[in-house]
ZAMI-643987 format. One record per atom (N, C-alpha, C): residue in three letters; chain; atom name; x, y, z. Coordinates in nm, 2 decimals, padded with zeros to 4 digits. Last residue first. Layout:
N
R  residu  chaine  atome       X       Y       Z
R     Ala       A     CA       X       Y       Z
...
END
This chain:
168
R  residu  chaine  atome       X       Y       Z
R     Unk       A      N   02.46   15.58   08.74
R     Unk       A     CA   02.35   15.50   08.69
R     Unk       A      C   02.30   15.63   08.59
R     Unk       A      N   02.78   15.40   08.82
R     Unk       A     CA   02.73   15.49   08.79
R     Unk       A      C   02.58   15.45   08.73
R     Unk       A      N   02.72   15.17   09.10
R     Unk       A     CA   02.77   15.18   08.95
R     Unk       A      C   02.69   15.30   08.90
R     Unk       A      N   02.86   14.97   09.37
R     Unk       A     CA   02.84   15.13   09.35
R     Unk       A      C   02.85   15.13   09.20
R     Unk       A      N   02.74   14.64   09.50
R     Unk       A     CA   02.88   14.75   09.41
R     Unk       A      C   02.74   14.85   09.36
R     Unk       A      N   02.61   14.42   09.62
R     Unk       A     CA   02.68   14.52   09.73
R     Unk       A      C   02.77   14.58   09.62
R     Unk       A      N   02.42   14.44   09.47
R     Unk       A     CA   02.48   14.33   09.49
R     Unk       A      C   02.65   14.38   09.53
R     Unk       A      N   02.37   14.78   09.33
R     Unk       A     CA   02.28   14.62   09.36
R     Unk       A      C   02.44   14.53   09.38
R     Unk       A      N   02.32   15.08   09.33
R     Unk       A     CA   02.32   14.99   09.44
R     Unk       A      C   02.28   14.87   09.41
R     Unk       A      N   02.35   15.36   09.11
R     Unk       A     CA   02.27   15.23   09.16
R     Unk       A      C   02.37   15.11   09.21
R     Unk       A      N   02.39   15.70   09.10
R     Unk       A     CA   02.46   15.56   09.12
R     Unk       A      C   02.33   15.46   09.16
R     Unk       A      N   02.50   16.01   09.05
R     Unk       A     CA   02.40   15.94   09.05
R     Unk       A      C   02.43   15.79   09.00
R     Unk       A      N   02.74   16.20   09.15
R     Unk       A     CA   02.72   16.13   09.01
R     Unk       A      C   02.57   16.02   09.12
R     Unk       A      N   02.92   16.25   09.39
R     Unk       A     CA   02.81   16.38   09.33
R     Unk       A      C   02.72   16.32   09.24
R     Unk       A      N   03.23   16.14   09.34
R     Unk       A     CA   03.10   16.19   09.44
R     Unk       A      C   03.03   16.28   09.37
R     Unk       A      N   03.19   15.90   09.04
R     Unk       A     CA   03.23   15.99   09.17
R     Unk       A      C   03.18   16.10   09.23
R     Unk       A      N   03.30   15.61   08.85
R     Unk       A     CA   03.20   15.62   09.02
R     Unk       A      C   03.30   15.77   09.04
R     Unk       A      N   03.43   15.46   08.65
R     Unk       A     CA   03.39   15.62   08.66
R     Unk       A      C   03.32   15.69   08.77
R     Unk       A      N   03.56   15.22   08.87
R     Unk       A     CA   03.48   15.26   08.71
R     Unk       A      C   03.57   15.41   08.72
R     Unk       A      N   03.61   15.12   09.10
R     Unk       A     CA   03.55   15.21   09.11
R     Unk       A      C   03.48   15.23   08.96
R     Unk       A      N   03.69   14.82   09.27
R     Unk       A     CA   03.69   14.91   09.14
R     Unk       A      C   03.58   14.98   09.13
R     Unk       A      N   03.64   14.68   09.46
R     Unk       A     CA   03.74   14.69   09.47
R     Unk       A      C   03.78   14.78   09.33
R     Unk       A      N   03.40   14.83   09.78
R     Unk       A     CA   03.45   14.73   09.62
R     Unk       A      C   03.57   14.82   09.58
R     Unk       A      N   03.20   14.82   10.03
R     Unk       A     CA   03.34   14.82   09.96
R     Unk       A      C   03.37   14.76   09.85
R     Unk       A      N   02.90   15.05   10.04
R     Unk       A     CA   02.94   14.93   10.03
R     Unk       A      C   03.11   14.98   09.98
R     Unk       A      N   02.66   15.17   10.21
R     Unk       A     CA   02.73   15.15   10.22
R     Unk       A      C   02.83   15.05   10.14
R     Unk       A      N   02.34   15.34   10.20
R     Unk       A     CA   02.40   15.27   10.15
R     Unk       A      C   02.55   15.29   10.13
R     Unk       A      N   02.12   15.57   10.38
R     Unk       A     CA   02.28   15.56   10.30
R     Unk       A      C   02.30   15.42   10.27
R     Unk       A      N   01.76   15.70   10.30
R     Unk       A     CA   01.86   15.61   10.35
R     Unk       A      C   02.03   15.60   10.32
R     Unk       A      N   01.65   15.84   10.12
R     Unk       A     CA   01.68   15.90   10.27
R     Unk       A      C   01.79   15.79   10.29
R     Unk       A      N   01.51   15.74   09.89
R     Unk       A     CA   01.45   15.72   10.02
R     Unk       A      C   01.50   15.78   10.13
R     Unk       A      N   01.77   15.74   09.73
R     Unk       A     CA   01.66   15.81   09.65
R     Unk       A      C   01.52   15.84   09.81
R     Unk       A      N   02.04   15.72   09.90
R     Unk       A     CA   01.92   15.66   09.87
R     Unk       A      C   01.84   15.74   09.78
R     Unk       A      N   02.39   15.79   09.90
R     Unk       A     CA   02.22   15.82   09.97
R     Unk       A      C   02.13   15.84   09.90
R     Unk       A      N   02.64   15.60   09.94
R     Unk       A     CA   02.53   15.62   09.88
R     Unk       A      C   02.37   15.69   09.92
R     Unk       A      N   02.97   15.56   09.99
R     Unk       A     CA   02.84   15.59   10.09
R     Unk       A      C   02.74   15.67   09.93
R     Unk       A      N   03.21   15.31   09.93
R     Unk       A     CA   03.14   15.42   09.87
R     Unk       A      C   02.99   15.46   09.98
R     Unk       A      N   03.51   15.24   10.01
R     Unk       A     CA   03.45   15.23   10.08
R     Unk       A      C   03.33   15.36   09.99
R     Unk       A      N   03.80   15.07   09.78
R     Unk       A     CA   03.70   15.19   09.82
R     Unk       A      C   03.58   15.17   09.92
R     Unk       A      N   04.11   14.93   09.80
R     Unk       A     CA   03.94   14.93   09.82
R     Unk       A      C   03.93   15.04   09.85
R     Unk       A      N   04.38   14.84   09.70
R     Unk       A     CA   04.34   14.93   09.78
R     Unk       A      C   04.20   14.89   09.78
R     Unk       A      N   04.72   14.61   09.81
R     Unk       A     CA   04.57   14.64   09.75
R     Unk       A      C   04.49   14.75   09.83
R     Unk       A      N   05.09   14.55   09.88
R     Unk       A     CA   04.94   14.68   09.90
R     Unk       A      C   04.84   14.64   09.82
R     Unk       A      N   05.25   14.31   09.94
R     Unk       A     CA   05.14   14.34   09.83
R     Unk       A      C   05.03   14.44   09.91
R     Unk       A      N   05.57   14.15   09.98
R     Unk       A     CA   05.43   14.27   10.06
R     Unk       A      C   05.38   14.30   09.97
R     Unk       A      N   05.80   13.99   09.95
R     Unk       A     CA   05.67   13.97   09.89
R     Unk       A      C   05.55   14.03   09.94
R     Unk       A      N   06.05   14.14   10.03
R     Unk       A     CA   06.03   14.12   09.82
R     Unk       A      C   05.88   14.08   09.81
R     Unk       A      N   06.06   14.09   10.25
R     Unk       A     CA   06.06   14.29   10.20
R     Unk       A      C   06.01   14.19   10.03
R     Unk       A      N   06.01   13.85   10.27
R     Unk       A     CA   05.96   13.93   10.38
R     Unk       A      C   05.92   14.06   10.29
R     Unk       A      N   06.24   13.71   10.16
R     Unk       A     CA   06.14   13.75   10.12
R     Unk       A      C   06.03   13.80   10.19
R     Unk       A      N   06.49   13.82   10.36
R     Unk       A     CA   06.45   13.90   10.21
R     Unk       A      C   06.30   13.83   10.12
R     Unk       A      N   06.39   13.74   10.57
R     Unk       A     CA   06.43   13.88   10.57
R     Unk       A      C   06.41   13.93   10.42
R     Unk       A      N   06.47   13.42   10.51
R     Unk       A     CA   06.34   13.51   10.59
R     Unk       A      C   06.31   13.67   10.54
R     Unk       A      N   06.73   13.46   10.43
R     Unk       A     CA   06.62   13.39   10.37
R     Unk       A      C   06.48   13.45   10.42
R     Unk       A      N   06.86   13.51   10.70
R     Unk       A     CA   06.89   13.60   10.57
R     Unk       A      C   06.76   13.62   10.43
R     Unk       A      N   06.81   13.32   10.89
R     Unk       A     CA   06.74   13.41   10.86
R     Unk       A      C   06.74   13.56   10.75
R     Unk       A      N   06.88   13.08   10.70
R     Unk       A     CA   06.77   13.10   10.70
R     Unk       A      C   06.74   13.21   10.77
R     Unk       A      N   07.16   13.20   10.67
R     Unk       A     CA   07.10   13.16   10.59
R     Unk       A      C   06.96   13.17   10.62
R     Unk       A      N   07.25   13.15   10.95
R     Unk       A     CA   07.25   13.27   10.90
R     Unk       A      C   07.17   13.31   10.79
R     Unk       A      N   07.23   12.89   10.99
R     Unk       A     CA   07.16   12.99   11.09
R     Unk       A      C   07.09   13.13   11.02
R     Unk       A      N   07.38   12.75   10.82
R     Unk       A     CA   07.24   12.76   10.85
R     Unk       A      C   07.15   12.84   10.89
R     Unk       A      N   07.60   12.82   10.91
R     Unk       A     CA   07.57   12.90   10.75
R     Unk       A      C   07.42   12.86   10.77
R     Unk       A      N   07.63   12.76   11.16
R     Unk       A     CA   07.63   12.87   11.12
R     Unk       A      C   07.57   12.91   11.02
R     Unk       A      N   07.62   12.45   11.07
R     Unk       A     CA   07.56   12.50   11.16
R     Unk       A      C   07.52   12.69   11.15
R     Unk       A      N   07.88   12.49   10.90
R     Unk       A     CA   07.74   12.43   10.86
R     Unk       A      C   07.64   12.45   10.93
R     Unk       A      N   08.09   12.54   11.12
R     Unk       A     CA   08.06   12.62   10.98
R     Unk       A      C   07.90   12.60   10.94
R     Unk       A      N   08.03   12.32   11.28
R     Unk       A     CA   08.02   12.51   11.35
R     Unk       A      C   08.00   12.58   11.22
R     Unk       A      N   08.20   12.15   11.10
R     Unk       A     CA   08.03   12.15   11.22
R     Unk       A      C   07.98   12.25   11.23
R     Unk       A      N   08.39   12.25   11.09
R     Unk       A     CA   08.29   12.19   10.95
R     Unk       A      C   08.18   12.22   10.98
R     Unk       A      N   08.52   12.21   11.33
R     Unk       A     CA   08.54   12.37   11.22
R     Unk       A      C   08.43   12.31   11.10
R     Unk       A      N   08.54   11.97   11.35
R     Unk       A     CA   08.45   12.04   11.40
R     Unk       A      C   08.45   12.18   11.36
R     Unk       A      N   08.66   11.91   11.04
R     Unk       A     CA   08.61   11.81   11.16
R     Unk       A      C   08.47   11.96   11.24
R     Unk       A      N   08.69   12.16   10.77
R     Unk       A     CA   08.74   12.03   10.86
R     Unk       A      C   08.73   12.00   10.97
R     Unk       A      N   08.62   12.42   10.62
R     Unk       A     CA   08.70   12.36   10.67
R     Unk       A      C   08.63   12.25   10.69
R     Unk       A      N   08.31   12.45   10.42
R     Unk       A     CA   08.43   12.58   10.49
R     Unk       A      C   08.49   12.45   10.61
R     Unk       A      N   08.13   12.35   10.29
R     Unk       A     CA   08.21   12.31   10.23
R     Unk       A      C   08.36   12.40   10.32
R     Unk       A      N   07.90   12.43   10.52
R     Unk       A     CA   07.96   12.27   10.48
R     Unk       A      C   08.11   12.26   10.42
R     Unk       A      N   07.81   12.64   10.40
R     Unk       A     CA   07.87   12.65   10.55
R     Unk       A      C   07.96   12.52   10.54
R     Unk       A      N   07.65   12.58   10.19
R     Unk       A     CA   07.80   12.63   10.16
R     Unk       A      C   07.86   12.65   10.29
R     Unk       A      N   07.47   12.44   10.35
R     Unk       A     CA   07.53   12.36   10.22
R     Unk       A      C   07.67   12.42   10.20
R     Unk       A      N   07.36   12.63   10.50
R     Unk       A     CA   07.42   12.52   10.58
R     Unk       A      C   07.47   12.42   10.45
R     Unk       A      N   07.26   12.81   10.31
R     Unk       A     CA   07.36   12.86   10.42
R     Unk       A      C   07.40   12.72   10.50
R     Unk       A      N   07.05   12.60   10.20
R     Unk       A     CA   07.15   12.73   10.11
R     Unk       A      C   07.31   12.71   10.19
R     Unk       A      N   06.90   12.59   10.38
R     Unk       A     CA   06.93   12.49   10.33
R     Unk       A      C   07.06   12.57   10.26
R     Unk       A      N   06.81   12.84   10.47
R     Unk       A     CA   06.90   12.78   10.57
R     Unk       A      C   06.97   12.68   10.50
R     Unk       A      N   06.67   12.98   10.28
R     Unk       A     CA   06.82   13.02   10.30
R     Unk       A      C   06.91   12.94   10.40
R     Unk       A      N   06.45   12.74   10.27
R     Unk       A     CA   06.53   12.77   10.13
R     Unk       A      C   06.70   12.84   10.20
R     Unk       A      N   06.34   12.83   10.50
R     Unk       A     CA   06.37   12.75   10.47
R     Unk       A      C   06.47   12.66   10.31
R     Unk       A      N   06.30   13.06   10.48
R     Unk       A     CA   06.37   13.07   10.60
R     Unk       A      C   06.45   12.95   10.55
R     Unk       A      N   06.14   13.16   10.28
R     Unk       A     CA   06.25   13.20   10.23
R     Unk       A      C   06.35   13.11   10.33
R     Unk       A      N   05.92   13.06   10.35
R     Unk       A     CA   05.98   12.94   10.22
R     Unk       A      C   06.13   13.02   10.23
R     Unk       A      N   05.82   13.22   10.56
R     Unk       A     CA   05.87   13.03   10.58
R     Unk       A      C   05.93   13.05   10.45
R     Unk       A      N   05.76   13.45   10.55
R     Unk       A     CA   05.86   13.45   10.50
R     Unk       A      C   05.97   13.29   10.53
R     Unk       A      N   05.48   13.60   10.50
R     Unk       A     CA   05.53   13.51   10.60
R     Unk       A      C   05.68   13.48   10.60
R     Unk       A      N   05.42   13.83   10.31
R     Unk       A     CA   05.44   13.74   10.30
R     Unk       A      C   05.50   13.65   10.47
R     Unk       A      N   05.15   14.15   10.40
R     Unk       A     CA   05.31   14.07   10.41
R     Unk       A      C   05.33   13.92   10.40
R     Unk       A      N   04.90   14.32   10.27
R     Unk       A     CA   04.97   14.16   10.30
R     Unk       A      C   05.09   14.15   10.29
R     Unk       A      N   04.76   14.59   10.33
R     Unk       A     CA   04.88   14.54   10.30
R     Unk       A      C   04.91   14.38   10.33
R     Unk       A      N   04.51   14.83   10.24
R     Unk       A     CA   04.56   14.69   10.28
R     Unk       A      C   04.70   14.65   10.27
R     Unk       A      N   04.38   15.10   10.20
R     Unk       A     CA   04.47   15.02   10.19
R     Unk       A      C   04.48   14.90   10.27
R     Unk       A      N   04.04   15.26   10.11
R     Unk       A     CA   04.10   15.18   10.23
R     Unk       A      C   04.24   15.10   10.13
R     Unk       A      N   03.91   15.59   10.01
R     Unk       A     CA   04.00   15.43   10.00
R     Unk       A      C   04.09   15.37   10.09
R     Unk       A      N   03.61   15.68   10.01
R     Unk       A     CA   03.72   15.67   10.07
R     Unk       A      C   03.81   15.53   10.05
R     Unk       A      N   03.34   15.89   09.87
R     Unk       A     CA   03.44   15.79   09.83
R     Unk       A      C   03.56   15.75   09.93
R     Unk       A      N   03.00   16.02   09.92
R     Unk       A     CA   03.14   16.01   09.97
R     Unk       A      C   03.24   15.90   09.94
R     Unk       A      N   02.73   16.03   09.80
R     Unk       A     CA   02.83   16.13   09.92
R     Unk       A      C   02.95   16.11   09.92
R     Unk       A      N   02.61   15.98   09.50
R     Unk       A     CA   02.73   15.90   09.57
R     Unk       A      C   02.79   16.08   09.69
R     Unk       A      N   02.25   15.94   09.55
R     Unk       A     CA   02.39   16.00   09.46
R     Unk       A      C   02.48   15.99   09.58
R     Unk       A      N   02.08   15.59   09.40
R     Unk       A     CA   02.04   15.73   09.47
R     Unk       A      C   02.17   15.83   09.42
R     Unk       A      N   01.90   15.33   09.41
R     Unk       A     CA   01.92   15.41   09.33
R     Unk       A      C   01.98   15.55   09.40
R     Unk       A      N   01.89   14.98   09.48
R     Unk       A     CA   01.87   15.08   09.51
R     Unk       A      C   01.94   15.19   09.44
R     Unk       A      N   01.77   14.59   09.46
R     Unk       A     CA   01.80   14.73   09.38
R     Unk       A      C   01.81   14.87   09.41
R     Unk       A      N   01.81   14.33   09.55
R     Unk       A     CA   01.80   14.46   09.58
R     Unk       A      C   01.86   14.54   09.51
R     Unk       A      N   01.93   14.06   09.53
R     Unk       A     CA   01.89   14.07   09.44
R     Unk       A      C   01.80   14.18   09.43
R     Unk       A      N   01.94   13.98   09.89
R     Unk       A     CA   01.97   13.91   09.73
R     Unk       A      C   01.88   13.98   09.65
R     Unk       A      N   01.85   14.28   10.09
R     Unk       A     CA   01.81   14.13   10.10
R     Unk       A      C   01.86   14.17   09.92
R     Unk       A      N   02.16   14.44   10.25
R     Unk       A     CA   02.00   14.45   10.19
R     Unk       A      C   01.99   14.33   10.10
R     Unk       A      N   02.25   14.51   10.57
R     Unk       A     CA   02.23   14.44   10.44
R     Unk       A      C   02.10   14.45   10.37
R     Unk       A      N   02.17   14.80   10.68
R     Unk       A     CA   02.32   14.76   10.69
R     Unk       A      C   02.29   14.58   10.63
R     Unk       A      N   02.15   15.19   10.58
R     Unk       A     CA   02.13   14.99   10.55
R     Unk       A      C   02.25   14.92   10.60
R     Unk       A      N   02.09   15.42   10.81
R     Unk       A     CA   02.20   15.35   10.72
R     Unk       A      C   02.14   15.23   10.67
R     Unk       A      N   01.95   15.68   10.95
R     Unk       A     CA   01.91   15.63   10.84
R     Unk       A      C   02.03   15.47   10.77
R     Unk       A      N   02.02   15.76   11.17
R     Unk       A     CA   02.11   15.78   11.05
R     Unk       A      C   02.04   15.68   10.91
R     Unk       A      N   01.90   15.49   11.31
R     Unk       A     CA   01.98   15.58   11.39
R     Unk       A      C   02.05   15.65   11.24
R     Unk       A      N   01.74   15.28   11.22
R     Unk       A     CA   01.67   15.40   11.25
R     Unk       A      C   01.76   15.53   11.29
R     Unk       A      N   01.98   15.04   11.31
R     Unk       A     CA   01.86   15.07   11.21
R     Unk       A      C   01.81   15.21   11.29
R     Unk       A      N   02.27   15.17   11.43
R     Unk       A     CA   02.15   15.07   11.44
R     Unk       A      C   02.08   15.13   11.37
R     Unk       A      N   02.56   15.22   11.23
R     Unk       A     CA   02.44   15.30   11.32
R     Unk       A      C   02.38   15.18   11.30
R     Unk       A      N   02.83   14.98   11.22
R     Unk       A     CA   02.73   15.09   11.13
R     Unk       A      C   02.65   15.08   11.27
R     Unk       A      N   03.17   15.03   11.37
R     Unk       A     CA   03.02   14.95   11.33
R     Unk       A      C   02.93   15.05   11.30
R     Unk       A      N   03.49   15.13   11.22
R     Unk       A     CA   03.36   15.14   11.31
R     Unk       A      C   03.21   15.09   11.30
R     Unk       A      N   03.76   14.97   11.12
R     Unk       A     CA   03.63   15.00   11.10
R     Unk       A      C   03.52   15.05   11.21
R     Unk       A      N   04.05   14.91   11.20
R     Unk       A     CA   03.90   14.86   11.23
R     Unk       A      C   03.81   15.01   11.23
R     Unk       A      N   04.30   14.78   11.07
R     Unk       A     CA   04.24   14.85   11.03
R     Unk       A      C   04.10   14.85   11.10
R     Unk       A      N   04.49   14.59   11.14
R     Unk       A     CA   04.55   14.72   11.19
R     Unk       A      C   04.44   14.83   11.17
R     Unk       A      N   04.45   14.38   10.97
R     Unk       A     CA   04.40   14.36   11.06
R     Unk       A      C   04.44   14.53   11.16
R     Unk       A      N   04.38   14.35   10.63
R     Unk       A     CA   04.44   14.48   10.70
R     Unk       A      C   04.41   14.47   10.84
R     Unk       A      N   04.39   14.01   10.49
R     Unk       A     CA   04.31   14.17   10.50
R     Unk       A      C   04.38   14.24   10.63
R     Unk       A      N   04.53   13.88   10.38
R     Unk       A     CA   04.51   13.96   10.33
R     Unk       A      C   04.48   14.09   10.36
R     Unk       A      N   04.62   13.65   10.55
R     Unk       A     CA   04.53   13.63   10.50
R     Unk       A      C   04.50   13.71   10.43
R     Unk       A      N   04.89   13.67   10.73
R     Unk       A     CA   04.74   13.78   10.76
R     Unk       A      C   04.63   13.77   10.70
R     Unk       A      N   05.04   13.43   10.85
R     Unk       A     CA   05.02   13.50   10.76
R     Unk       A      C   04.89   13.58   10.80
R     Unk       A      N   05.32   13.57   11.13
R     Unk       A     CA   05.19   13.50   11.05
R     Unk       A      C   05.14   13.53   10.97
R     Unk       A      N   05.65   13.54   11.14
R     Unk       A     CA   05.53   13.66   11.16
R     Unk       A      C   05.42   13.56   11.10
R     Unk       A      N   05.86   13.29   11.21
R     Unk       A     CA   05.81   13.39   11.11
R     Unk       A      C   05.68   13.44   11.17
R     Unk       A      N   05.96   13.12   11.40
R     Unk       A     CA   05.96   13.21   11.44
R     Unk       A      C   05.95   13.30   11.34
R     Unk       A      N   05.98   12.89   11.26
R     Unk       A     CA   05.87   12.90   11.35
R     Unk       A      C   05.80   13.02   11.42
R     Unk       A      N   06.18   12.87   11.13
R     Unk       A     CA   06.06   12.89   11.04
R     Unk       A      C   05.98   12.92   11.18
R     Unk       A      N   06.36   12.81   11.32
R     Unk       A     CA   06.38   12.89   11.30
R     Unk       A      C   06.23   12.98   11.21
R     Unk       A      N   06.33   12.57   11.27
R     Unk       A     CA   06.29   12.57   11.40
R     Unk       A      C   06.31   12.75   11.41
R     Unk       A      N   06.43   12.53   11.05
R     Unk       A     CA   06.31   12.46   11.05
R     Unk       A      C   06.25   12.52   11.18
R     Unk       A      N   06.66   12.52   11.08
R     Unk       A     CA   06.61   12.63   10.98
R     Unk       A      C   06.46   12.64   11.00
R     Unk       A      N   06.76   12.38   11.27
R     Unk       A     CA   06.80   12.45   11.30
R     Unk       A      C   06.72   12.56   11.16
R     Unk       A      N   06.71   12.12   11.08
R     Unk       A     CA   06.67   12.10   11.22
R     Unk       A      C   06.64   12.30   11.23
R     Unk       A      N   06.91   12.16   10.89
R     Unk       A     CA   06.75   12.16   10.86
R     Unk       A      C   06.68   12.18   10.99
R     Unk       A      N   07.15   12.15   11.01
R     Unk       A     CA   07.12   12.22   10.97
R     Unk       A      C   06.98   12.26   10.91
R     Unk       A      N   07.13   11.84   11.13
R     Unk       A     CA   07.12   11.96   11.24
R     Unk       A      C   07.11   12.14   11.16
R     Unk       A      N   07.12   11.69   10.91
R     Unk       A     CA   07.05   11.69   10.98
R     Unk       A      C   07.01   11.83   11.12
R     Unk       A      N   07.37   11.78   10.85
R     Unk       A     CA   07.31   11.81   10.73
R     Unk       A      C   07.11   11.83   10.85
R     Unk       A      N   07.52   11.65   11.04
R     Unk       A     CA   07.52   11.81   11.03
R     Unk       A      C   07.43   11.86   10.95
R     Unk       A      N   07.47   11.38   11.00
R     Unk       A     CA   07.38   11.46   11.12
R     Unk       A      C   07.43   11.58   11.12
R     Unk       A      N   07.58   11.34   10.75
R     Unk       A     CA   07.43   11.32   10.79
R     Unk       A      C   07.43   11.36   10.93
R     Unk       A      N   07.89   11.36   10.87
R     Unk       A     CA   07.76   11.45   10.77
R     Unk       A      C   07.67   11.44   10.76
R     Unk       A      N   07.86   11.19   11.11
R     Unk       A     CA   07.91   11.27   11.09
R     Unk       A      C   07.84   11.35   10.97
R     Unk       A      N   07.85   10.97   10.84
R     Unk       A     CA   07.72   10.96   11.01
R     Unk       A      C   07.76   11.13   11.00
R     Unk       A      N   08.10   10.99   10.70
R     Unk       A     CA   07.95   10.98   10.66
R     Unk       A      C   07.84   11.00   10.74
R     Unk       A      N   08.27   10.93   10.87
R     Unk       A     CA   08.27   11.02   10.82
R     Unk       A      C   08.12   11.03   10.79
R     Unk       A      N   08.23   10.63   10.92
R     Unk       A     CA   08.22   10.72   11.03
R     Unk       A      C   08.20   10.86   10.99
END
């Protein structure tokens, strides 16, 4: 009888961590949803390109550098899940009959969102990109983001192939 009894606390503390994962922030995939960009000029408006056909070559000098941040926050399921198991194992070993229950239950609770919270802050990753504007040898600007610059800077004479800015 003992035994049922801890299999279903053991059971209700997974239960309870699990249901708890649910309620983590989503992942973002990476990219900077907080960040929107403004659409490029229609053809003829500003001269801009807005793709240029595989294997385009353009030459011209770099106007302007701006670096875009990003931030990915981790989701923070593995931690939820890890601290609940955690928190409902040492909740377990705290008293006797239903004082056991309430402990294991608790340490669950607490655990996974203790668990949540700290990989949350421990796994955020800033990356930055540049955003380079190129004007053409033609008039035109060219546009492109990459994620290393070199020696690329404003003023320096640059060629455009395969959407990256390289000193030329």
């Amino acid at each position: 009888m003992q035994r049922k009894s801890k299999n279903r606390m053991v059971l209700a503390a997974m239960l309870a961590a699990i249901g708890l994962a649910g309620c983590a922030a989503p992942y973002n995939n990476g990219y900077n949803t907080g960040y929107n960009a403004p659409p490029p000029p229609p053809a003829g408006n500003g001269g801009y390109t807005t793709q240029a056909p595989a294997g385009s070559v353009y030459y011209g000098r770099v106007e302007s550098i701006e670096p875009i941040t990003s931030t990915q926050n981790s989701s923070g399921l593995l931690g939820t899940v890890i601290g609940g198991a955690a928190g409902g194992l040492l909740g377990h070993q705290v008293g006797g009959g239903r004082g056991q229950t309430a402990a294991t239950i608790g340490g669950a609770v607490v655990g996974a969102v203790a668990g949540n919270q700290i990989e949350k802050r421990a796994g955020s990753n800033t990356q930055t990109a540049y955003r380079v504007n190129v004007r053409l040898d033609d008039g035109r600007v060219a546009t492109v983001t990459q994620s290393n610059l070199g020696n690329l800077q404003v003023g320096m004479r640059a060629r455009v192939a395969n959407d990256m800015a390289v000193p030329y």
